[in-house]
Residue, then its C-alpha position, 0 to 999 in steps of 0.5 A: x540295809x533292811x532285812x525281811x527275813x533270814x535263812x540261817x542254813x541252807x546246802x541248795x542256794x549257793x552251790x557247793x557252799x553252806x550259806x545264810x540267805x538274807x531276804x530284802x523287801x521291795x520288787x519293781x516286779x509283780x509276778x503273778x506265781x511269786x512265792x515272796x508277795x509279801x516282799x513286794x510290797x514290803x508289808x513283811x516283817x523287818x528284822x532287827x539289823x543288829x541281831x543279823x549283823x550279830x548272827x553273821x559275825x557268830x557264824x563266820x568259819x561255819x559258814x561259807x557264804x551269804x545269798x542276799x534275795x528278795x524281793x529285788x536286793x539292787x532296789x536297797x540303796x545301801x546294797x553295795x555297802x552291805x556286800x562290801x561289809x559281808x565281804x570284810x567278814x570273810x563271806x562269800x556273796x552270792x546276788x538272785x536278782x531279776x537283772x533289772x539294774x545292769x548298772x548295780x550288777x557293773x559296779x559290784x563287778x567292777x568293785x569284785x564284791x560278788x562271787x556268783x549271781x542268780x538272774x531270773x528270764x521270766x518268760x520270752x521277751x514279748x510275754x514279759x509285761x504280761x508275767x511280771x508287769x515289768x516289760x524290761x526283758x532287754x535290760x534283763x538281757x544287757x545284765x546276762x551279757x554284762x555277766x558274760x563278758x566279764x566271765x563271772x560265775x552265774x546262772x540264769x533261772x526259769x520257772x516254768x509256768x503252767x502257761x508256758x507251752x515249749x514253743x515259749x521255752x523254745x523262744x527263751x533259750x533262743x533269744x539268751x546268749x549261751x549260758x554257762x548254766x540254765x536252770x529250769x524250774x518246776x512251778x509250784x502254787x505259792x500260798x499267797x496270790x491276787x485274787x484276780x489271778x486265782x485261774x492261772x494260779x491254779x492250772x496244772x503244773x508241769x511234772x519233773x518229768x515234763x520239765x526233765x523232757x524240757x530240759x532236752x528240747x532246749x539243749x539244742x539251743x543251750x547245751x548247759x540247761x539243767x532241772 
């Protein structure tokens, strides 16, 4: 498993636990407002995996569970054996992925390896390309209803862009089946971004409170949205 970087505390990331957020390079995703770009491309620094292994062990009965991100973890090849070992710890898992990989997301379910799940709907189906370079919004949409149909605990997350006008919310909390939660959240500028995306990058963001107004719009469609 190569681990990029780590957050040994943290009370927002897992709900209701106190978890260490393990961050892993590599992404089959380009989004232009990512906060991680150094993860892409995995030019971040690679920790030492036995210093981690030494810091979960250190921590278990302290902490409650282990968020594994990215970067995009289902591309680690090694990522079920990893959970499979934080598990035998005694933590809690919980996966953020872009919901690329429904097959990695079946065999954790089938193997109970995961306790929740955070997948990302990054814009309407036919915005995707365009997003994120990646235009696979219906195996995103295959990964949620695997999710769902199973009654795993998980989540669905939107950033919301300056581009995104509430027509493109609408489209989005449409073409998702009803989610047990959807979280909107608020675009911040990242650090680090191409060039060529400097005119996006820099367009006026949404207020909380234009996001909190979203979240009523949309609660026609799903009952369960939230900021």
């Amino acid at each position: 498993m190569i681990i990029s970087g780590m957050v040994k505390s943290s009370l927002v990331d897992f709900p209701g636990l106190v978890s260490c957020i393990l961050f892993v390079p590599g992404c089959n995703y380009n989004c232009y407002y990512c906060h991680n770009r150094a993860l892409i491309d995995g030019s971040d620094d690679i920790l030492d995996l036995n210093e981690v292994d030494a810091f979960l062990k250190k921590r278990v009965g302290k902490l409650d569970g282990v968020v594994v991100t990215g970067g995009e973890p289902t591309l680690q090849p090694d990522l079920i054996p990893y959970i499979k070992y934080l598990k035998e710890l005694g933590y809690k898992v919980k996966l953020d992925t872009n919901g690329s990989a429904p097959h990695i997301v079946e065999q954790l379910i089938k193997e109970g390896l995961c306790d929740y799940f955070a997948i990302d709907y990054k814009s309407p189906a036919a915005r995707y390309e365009e997003i994120c370079e990646n235009d696979n919004a219906k195996t995103v949409l295959e990964t949620i209803n695997l999710l769902l149909k199973n009654n795993i605990d998980f989540e669905v997350r939107t950033t919301v862009v300056p581009e995104f006008s509430e027509e493109d919310l609408i489209s989005m909390a449409k073409e998702l089946p009803i989610l047990p939660r959807y979280v909107l959240n608020r675009y911040r500028k990242p650090d680090n971004y191409l060039p060529c995306d400097k005119e996006r990058i820099e367009k006026k963001p949404y207020t909380q409170s234009n996001i909190e107004a979203f979240t009523k719009v949309l609660q026609k469609y799903q009952p369960n949205v939230t900021t």
